[in-house]
N, C-alpha and C positions, 0 to 999 in steps of 0.2 A: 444420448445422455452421457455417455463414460466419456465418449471424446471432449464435452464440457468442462469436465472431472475433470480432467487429464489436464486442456487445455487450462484451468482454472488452478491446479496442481503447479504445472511449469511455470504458471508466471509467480505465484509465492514462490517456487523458488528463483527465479530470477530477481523478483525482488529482495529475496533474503541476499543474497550474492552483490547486489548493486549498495544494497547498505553497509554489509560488511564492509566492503571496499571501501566508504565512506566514513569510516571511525563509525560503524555502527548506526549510523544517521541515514535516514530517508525524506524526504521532502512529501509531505500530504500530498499533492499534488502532483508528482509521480507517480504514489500509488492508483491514485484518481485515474491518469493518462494511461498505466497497466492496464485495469482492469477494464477501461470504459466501453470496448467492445463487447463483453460480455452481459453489458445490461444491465447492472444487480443492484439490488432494492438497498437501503440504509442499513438494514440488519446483516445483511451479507459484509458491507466495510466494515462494518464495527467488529465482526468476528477476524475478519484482516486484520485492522489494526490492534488485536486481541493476539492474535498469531504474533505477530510482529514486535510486539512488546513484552510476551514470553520468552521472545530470541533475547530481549537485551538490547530492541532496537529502537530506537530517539526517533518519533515523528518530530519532525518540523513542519511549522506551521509558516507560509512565508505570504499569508494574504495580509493586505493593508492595515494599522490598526486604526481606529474610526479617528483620532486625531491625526494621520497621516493624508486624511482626506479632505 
């Protein structure tokens, strides 16, 4: 269980790091590819992107929009 922690720990901060680096911007969809080995149910991303947005950080949203289709 702590190595989850741990493991679930380093990638917010790697994600914090890869936005910064980005004017503060993250792609949804990165965070998705971070975390996707880990499994985690809808409540778990929302408290991410809860985290993420506390920092200051800009999701971007980069899926189709329905007239793109």
């Amino acid at each position: 269980m702590n190595e989850t922690i741990t493991a679930f720990e380093e990638k917010l901060k790697e994600l914090l790091a890869l936005a910064k680096k980005n004017k503060d911007v993250i792609e949804v969809e990165k965070v998705n590819d971070v975390f996707k080995e880990l499994n985690l149910d809808v409540h778990q991303i929302d408290k991410i992107y809860e985290y993420l947005e506390s920092h200051n950080i800009c999701l971007l949203y980069t899926s189709p929009s329905p007239r793109d289709t």
